[in-house]
Structures are given as structure tokens and as C-alpha cells.
BATI-107004 format. One record per atom (N, C-alpha, C, CB): residue in three letters; x, y, z. Coordinates in steps of 0.1 Angstrom, whole numbers, plus 5000, padded with zeros to 4 digits. Glycine has a CB too. Layout:
BEGIN
alaXYZ...
//
This chain:
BEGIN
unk114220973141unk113320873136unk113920733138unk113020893121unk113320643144unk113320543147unk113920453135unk112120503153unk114520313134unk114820203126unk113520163120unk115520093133unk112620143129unk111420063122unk110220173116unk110719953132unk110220303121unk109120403116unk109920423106unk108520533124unk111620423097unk112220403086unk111820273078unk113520413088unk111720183082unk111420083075unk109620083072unk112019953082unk109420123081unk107620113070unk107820213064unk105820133076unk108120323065unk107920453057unk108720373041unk109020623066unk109820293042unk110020253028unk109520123020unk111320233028unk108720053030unk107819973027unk106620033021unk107419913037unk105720153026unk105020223019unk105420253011unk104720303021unk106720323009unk106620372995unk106720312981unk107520452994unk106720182987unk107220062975unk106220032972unk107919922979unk105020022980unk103619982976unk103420062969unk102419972986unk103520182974unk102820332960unk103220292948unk103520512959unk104620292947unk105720272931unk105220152926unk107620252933unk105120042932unk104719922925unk103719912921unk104819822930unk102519942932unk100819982924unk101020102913unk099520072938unk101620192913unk101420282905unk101920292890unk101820362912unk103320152890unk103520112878unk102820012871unk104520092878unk102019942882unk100619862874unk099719912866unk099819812881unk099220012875unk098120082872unk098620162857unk097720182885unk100120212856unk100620292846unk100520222837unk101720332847unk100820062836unk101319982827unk100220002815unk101419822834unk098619922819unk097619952816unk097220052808unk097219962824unk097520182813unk097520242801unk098520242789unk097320362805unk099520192794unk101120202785unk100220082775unk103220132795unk099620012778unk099119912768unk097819942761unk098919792776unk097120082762unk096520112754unk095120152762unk096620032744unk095120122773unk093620152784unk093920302785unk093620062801unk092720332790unk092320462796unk092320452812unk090720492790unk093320502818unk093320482833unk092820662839unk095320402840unk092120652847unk091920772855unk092720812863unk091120782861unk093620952864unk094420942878unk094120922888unk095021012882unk092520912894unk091420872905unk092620752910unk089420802899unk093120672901unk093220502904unk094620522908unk093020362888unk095120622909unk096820582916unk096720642930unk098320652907unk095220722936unk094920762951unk094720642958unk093720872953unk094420512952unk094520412958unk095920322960unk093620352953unk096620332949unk097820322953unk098220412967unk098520352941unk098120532962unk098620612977unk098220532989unk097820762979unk096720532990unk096220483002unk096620333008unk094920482999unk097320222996unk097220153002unk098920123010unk096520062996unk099420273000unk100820263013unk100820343024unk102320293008unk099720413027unk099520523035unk099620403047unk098120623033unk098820313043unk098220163054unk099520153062unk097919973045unk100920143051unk101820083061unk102320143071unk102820053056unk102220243074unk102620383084unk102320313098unk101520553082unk100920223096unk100020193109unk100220063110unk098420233107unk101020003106unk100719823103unk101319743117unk101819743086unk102119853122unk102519783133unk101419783144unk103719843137unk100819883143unk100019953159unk098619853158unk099420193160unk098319843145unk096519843138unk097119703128unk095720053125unk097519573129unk098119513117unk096419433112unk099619403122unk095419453121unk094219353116unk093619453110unk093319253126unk093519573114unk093019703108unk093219733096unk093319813114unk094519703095unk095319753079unk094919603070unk097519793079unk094719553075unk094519393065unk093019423060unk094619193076unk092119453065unk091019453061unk090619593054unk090419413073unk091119703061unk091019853051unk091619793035unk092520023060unk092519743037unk093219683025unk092319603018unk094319613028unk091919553022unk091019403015unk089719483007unk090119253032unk089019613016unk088119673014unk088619763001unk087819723025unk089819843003unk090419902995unk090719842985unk091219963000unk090919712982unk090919622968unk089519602959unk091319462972unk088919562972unk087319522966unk086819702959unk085919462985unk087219782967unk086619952961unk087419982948unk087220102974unk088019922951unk089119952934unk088519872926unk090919922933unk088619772925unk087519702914unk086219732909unk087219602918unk085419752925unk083719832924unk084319962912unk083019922945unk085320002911unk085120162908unk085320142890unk086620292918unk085520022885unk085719992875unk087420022871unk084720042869unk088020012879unk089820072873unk090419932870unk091120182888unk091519982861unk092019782855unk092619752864unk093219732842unk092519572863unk092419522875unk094619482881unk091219352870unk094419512891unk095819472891unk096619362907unk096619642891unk095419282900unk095819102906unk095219162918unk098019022907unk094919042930unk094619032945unk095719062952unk094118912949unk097218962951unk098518922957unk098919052962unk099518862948unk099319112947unk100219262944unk099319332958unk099819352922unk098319432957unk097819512967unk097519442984unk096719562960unk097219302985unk097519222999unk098819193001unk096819093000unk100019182993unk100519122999unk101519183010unk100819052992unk101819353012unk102219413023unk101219353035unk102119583019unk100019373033unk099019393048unk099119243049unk096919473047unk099019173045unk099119033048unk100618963055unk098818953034unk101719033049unk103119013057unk102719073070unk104519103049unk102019193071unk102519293085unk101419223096unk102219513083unk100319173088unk099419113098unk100218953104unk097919093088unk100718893095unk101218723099unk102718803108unk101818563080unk103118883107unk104318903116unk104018933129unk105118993112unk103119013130unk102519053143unk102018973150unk101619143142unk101618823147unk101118713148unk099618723148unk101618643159unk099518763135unk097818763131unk097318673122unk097418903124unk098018543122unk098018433113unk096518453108unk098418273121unk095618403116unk094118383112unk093418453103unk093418403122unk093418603110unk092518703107unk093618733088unk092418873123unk095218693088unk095818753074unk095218603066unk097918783073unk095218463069unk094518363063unk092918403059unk094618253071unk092518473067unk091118453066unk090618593057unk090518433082unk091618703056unk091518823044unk091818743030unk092818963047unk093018643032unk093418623019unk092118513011unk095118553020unk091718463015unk090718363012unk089218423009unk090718263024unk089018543016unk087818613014unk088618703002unk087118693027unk089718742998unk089918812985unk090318762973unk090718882987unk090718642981unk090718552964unk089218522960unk091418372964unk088318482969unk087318462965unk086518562958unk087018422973unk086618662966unk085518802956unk086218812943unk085619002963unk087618832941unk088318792929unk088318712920unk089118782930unk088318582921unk087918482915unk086218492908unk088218372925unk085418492916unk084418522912unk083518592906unk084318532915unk084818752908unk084418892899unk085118822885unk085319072904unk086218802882unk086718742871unk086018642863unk087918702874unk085318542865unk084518452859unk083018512860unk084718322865unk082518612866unk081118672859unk081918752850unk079818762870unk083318792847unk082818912836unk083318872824unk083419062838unk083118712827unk083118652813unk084818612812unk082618772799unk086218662820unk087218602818unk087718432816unk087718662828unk088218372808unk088518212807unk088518152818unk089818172801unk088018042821unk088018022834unk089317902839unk086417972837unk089917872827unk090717782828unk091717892829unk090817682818unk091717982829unk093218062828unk093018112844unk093418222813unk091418212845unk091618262862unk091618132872unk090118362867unk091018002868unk091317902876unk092517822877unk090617822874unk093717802868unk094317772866unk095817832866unk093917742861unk095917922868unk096918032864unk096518132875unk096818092848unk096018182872unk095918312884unk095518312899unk095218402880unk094418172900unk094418152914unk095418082917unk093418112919unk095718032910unk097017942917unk098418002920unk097417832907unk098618082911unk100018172914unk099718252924unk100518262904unk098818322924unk098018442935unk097818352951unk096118492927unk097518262951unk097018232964unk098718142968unk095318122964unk099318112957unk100718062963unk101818192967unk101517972951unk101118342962unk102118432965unk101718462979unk102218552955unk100318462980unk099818502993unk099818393002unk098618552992unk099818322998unk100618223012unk101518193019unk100718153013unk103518243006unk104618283009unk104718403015unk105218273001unk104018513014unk104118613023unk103818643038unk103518673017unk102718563039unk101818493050unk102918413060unk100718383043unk103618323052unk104718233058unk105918363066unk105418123043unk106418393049unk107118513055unk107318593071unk106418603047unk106118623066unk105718683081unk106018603093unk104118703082unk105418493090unk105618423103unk106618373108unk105018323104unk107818393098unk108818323101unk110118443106unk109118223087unk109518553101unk110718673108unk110218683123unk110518873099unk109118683128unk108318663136unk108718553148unk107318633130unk108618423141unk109318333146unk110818363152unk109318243137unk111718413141unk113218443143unk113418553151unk113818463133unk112418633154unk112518753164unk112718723176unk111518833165unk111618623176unk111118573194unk112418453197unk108918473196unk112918413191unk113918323187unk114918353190unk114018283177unk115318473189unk116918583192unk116218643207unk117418773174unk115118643208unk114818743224unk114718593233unk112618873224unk114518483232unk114518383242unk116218363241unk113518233240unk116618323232unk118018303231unk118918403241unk118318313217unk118718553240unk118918653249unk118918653261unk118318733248unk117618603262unk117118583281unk118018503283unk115418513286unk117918343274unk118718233282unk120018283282unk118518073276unk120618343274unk121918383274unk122218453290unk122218493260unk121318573293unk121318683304unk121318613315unk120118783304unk120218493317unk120218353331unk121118283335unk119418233329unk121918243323unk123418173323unk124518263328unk123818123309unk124218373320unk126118453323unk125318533342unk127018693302unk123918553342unk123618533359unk123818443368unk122618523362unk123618293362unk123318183373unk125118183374unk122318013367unk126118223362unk127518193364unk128018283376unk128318213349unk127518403378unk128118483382unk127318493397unk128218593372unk126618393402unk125818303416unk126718203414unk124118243415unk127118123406unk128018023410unk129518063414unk128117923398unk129718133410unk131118223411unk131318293424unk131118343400unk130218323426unk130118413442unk130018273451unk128318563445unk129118173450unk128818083457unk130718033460unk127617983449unk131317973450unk132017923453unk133918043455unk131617803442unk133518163456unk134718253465unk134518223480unk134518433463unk132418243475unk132418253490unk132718103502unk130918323492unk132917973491unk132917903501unk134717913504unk132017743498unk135617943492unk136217933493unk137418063505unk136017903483unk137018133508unk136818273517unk136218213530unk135618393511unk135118083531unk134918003547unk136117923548unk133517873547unk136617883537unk137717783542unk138917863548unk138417693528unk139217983537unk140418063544unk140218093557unk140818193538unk138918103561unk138818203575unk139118083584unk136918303579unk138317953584unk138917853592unk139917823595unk138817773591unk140917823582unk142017783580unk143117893593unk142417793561unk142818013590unk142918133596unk142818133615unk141718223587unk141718073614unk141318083625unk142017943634unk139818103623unk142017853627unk142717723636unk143817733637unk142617593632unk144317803624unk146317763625unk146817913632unk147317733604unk146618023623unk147318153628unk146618203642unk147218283616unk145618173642unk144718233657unk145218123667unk142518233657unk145318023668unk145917893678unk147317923677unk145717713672unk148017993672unk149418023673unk149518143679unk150118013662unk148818253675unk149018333686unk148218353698unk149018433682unk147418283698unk146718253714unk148018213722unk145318113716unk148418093716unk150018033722unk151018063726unk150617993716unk151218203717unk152518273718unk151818353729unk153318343703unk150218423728unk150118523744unk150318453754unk148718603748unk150018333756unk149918263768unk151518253774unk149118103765unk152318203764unk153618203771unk154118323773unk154518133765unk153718433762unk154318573770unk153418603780unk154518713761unk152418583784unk151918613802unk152918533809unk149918543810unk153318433807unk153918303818unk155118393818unk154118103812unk155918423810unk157118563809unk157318603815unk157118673805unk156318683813unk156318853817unk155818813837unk154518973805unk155118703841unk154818663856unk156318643862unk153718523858unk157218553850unk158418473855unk159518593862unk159218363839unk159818663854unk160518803854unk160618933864unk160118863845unk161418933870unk161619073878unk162219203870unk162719033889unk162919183862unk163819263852unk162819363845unk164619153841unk163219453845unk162119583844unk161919573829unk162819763848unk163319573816unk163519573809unk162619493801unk164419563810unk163319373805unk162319263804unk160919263801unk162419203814unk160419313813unk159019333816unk158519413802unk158919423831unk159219543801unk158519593794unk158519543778unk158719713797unk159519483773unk159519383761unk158419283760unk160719313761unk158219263770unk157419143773unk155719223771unk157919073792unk155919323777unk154319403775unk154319453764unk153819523786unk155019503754unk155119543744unk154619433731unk156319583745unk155619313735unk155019183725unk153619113729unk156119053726unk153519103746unk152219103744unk150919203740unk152119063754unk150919333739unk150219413732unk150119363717unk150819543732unk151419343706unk151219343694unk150419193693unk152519363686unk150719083703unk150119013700unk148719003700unk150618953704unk147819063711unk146519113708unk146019213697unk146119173719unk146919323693unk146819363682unk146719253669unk147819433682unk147419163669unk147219043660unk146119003660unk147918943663unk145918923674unk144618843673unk143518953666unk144218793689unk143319063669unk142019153670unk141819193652unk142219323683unk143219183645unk143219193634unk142419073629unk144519203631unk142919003634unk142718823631unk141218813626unk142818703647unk140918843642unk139118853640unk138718923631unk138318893651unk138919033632unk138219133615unk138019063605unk139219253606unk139519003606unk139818973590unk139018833589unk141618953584unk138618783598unk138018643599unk136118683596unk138418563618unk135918773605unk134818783605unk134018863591unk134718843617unk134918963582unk134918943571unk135018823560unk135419013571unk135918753561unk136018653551unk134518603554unk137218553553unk134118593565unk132918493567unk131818573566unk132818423581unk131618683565unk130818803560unk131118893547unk130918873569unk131018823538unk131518913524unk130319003523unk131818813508unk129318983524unk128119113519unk128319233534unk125819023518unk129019183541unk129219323554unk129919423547unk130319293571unk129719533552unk130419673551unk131619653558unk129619783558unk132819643553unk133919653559unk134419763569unk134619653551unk134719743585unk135519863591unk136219923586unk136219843599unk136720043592unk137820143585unk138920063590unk137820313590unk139019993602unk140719933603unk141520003615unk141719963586unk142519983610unk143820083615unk144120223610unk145220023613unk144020313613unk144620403603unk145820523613unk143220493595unk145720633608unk146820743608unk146820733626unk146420923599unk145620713635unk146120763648unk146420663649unk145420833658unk147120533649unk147720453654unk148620413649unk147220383658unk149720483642unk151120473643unk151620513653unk151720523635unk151420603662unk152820603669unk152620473682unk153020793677unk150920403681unk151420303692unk152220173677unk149520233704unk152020233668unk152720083660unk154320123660unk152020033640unk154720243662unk155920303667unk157020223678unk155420433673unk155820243693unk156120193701unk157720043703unk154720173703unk156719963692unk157619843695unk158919843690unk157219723689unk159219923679unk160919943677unk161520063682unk161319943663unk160720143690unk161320223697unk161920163712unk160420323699unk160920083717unk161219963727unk162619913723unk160019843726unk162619863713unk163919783706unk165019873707unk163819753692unk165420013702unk166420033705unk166120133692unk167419933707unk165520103686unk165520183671unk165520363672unk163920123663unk165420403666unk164820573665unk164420583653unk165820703669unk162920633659unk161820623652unk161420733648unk160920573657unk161120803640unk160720973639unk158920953626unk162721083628unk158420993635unk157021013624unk156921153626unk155420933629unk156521153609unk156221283605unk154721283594unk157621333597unk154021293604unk152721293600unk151621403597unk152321243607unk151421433589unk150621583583unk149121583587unk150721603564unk148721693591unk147421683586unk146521673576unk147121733589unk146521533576unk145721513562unk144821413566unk146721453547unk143721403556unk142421373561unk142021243550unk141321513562unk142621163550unk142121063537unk141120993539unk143020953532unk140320913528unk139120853534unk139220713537unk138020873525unk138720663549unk138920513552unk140020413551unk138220473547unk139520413534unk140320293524unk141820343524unk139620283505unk141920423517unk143320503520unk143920523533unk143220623517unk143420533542unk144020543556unk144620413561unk142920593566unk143420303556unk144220173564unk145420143551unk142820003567unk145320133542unk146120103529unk147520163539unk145520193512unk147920323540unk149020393545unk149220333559unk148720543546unk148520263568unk148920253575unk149320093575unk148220313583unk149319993562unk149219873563unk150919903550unk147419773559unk151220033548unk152520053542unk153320043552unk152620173534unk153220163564unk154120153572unk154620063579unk153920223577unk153319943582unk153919863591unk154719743584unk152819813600unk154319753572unk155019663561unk156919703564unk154119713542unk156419803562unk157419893559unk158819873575unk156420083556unk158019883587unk158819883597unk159119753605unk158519973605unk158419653597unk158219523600unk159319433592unk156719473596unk159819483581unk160819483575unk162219503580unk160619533567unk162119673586unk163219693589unk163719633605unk163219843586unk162619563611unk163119473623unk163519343620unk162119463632unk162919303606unk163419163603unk164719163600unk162719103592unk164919233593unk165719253577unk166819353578unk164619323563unk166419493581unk167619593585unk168619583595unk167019703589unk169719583584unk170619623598unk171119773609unk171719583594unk170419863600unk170019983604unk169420013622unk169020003593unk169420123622unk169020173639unk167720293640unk170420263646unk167920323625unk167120453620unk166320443613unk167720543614unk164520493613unk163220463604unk162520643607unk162020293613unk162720653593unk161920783592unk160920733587unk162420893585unk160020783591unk157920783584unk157320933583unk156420683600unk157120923570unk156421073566unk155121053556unk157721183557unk154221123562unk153021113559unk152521213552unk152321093569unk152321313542unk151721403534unk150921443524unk152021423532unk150121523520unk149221533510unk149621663498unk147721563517unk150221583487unk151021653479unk149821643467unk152721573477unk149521753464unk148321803453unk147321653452unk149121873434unk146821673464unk145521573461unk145921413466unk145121573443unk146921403466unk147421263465unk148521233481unk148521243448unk148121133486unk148621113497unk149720993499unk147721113505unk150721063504unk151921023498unk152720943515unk153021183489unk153220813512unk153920763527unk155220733524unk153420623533unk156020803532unk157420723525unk157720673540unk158920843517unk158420563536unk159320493550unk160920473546unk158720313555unk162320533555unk163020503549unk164220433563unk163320623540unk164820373560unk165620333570unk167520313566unk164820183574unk168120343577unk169520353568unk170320253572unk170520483570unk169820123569unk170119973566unk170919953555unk168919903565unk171119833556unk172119753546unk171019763531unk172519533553unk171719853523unk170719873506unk170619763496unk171419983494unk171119623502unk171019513495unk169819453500unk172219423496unk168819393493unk167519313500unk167819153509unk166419263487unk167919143515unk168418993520unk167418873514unk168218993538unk167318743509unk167118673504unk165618643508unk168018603505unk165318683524unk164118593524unk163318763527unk163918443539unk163518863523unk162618973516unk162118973506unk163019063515unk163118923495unk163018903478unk162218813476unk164218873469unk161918743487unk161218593483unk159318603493unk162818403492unk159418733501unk158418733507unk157318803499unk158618783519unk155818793502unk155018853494unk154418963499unk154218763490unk154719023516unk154219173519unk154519283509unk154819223533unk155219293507unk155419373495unk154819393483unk156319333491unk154519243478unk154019283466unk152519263468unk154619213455unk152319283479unk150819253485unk150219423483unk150819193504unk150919493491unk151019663494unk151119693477unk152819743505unk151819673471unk151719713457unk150319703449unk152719653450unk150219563456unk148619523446unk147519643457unk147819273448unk146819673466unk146019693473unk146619873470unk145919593488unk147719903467unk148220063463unk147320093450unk150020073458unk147919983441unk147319983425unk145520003428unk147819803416unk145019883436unk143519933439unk142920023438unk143219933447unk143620123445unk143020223445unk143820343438unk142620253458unk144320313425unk144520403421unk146120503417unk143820433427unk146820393430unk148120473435unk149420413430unk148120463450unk150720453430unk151920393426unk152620373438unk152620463416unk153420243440unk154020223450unk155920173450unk153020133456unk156820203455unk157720153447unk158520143465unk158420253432unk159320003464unk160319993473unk161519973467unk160119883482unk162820043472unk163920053466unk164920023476unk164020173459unk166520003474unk167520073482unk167720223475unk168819973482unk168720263484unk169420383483unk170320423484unk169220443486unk171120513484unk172220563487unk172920503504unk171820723487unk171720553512unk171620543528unk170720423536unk171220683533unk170120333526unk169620263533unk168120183524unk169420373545unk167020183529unk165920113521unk165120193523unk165419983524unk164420233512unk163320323512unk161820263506unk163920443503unk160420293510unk159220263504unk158320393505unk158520143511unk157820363492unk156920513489unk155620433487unk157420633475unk154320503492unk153620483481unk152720593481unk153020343479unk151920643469unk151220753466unk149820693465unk151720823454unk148920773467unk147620733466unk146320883461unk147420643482unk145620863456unk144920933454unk144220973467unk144320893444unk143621123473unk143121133481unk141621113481unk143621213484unk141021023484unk139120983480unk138621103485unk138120823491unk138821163499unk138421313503unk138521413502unk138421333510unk139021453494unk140321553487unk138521643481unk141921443468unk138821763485unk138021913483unk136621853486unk138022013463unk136221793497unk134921723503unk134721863512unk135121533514
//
């Protein structure tokens, strides 16, 4: 049962109890009342059941149902008292008119019945229309004013709902201009620097006879197109935020991100499982490792990079370890790849931790598998 089919149901019943102790009173004072006269009490809280659906319907059954109670000769118990439910439910509903225009046609038959049957006319003119038509006009008000305060909290709502909307259009408006700036910024300074750096490694790699050479030279020029081509993604996203993002880099291209420190001198060992993660997770693992071996060319003094790739109950796990110097060097502690991989780990779910060790520097990070029993 609803809040408000509770609240008429106790509004009716108030009408019954209150008519019914009028009608009681009357005899408590020495009249003869018929129990006939408290089925109108019933009836006129039966009204409230309907006041919401029917509110001009119930004002006037009511008005009728006053005038019938009088016709029937039962003592009289005021106009106000029995209108003034149907007259609240009618002015709330915004039935101003038709509840002014009951109350005025029931004072009147009232007023009128009271001075043919001989009542003082200074007392029904003075006293009882006046109290009576001031109750029924606070009720009337009443109405209008919960009415008022309803529609008053529901615009307030809307404008509230437009604002925390139009904020959250201003908000997008201004990432997104701010996301045009990065991609420029992106695009003039880091994309003009590595266009720069390929150009002189072609001029290189032409200058050179030295095999060695050569192939260092084709190696750095690879990563450097690898760069650029990153570049662009990441550009052409920033400048496209409502696009569907590529899947990226993922698991089949470690061993060409292998390549360059194997070139170097390093030994490289990937140990890569068959595991099947989805997308997001794939590029995430593969933006660990390179974190991960991009470090150990900066930073390690090491020769040795193990990469192991697995799916340990659901969760897909990267470790990188290298048997370098276990102290961090100054401008690692102070760089933010790291704590970049940690934030974009956490994203989705995962824990990531870089450490030293016993033998060298180690990075893990775990991730939930998105494709895991697909």
C-alpha cells in the first residue's frame, strides 16, 4: 500500500470519528439521533478513498450529501465540519473554482435553511457564517498552498537535475578542450622530436658501413616509428574522446619489444603463457613490461631481464625481474612511469608493486582477468 492510498485511508477515517462524535454529541445533549445519521458520516469518509482520482466529484457528492442530511431532518452539524475534507482535496488538486464555488453554494443553502426555521439571525449571521465560511476558506487556502509547495520542490528538482547536467557539459566541454591542448602540445613538441631523431637515424644508418652499427641503427630506427605510431593513437584519441579506443599493443608484441635489449647485449628470456586477457588488460601488461625493461636500460646495471606472463586463478599476473644494482638510482625515484602503471593497474582492479631484491629489481603486477570462463 502506497504512502498516499495510507494517507486518505486516515483522512477518511477522521471524517467518520469526527462526524460521528457530532452526531453523538446531540444526543449526549438530550436529542433523539437515528443511527440512519452516522451512514452519512460513513459516506462522507468513504468520499476520501476517491479524492485524488474524482476531487470535483467528491466536492459536490459531498455538498449533496450535506444538503441530504439536512433534507432527512438529522441535527444539524455545521456546513465547515462535513466540507471541509472535499474542499481541501479539491483546492489541492488545483480545483480552486469549482471548491470556491461548492463552498458558497453550501453556505448559502445553510444559511438560508437556518433563518426559515426560525434560528436568531444575528447569531446564524454573525457567528456562524462568519466562522464557517472563515474555516472554509482556510482549508481552501490550505489546499492551495501544499499544492503550491509540491510543484515548488518538483521545479526546484528539475532546476536542480539541469544544473548538476549543464555542470557535467561544462566539465566534459572543458577536459575535452583541455585533452585538444595536450594532443597539440603532444603533437608539436614530442612528435617534432621524434620525426628529428628518425631523420638523423636514416642519415646514420646511410653514413655507416659497420654491420653492427647498422643494425643498432635499424633497431632505434624501428622503436622510433613505434613511437611515432604510438603518438598518433594517443593523439588521435585525445582528439577523439567519444571514439572507441584500439586494443593497442599487447602480448604478441613483446618479443619485437624484446628485440632492442637483446640487440644491446642484454639476455632476455620471455616466458609467456597462454592466456587470453581481454583488450584492456593486455595493453595494461604490455605497457608493464616495457615500463619495466625501459628501466632496466636506463637504470640497471644488470645484463639479465626475465618476463613472465601467467594466469594464476583468474588473475593475470606480469612479473619483470632484472639482476641489477637493488638500490633505485635518483632519477627513477623521481620519475612518474611507475606510478603511472600503478594508477592504470589499480583501474582495473589489480595490485601492482615494484621492489628491489635479493638479486636485482623486480615489478609485478596482477590484474583481474576481464575474459576469464567467457
Amino acid at each position: 500500500m502506497t504512502h498516499r492510498r495510507h494517507a486518505d485511508l486516515l483522512l477518511g477515517a477522521g471524517v467518520v470519528v469526527v462526524l460521528s462524535v457530532v452526531v453523538a454529541s446531540d444526543q449526549g445533549r438530550g436529542g433523539s439521533v437515528s443511527p440512519v445519521a452516522h451512514v452519512w458520516a460513513v459516506g462522507f469518509g468513504a468520499l476520501m478513498l476517491i479524492r485524488r482520482q474524482h476531487p470535483v466529484l467528491v466536492l459536490w457528492l459531498t455538498a449533496l450529501g450535506f444538503l441530504s442530511y439536512h433534507a432527512a431532518g438529522f441535527p444539524s452539524i455545521g456546513v465547515a465540519l462535513p466540507m471541509a475534507a472535499a474542499l481541501y482535496s479539491a483546492s489541492e488538486m488545483g480545483r480552486i473554482v469549482p471548491a470556491g464555488a461548492a463552498a458558497l453554494a453550501t453556505l448559502s443553502v445553510a444559511t438560508c435553511y437556518r433563518l426559515l426555521a426560525g434560528q436568531e439571525p444575528a447569531f446564524v449571521l454573525g457567528y456562524e457564517l462568519v466562522s464557517h465560511a472563515a474555516l472554509m476558506a482556510a482549508v481552501i487556502v490550505l489546499g492551495h498552498s501544499v499544492r503550491t509547495a509540491r510543484r515548488l520542490r518538483t521545479r526546484t528538482d528539475q532546476v536542480s537535475r539541469l544544473l548538476e547536467r549543464q555542470g557535467a557539459l561544462d566539465a566534459d566541454a572543458r577536459i575535452r578542450e583541455d585533452r585538444m591542448h595536450l594532443a597539440r602540445e603532444l603533437h608539436d613538441s614530442i612528435g617534432h622530436s621524434l620525426s628529428v631523431a628518425s631523420l638523423y637515424t636514416n642519415v646514420a644508418r646511410e653514413a655507416t658501413d659497420d654491420d653492427k652499427r647498422s643494425e643498432a641503427l635499424d633497431l632505434a630506427r624501428s622503436g622510433i616509428s613505434d613511437s611515432l605510431a604510438q603518438l598518433r593513437r594517443t593523439v588521435g584519441l585525445l582528439r577523439e574522446a567519444r571514439r572507441e579506443p584500439d586494443a593497442g599493443p599487447g602480448l604478441a608484441d613483446l618479443p619485437h619489444l624484446a628485440a632492442a635489449p637483446v640487440a644491446a647485449g642484454y639476455d632476455v628470456t620471455l616466458d609467456v603463457a597462454d592466456v587470453r586477457p581481454g583488450p584492456e588488460v593486455e595493453a595494461v601488461v604490455f605497457r608493464v613490461v616495457q615500463e619495466a625493461v625501459t628501466n632496466t636500460l636506463r637504470h640497471s646495471s644488470g645484463t639479465r631481464v626475465r618476463v613472465q606472463v601467467v594466469d594464476e586463478e583468474g588473475r593475470v599476473t606480469v612479473t619483470v625481474a632484472d639482476d641489477g644494482d637493488p638500490v633505485a638510482p635518483a632519477d627513477l625515484r623521481q620519475g612518474h612511469g611507475l606510478a603511472g602503471l600503478a594508477e592504470r593497474v589499480a583501474d582495473l582492479g589489480g595490485t601492482f608493486e615494484a621492489a628491489p631484491t635479493a638479486d636485482g629489481w623486480l615489478v609485478r603486477a596482477a590484474i583481474p582477468n576481464e575474459s576469464a570462463g567467457r
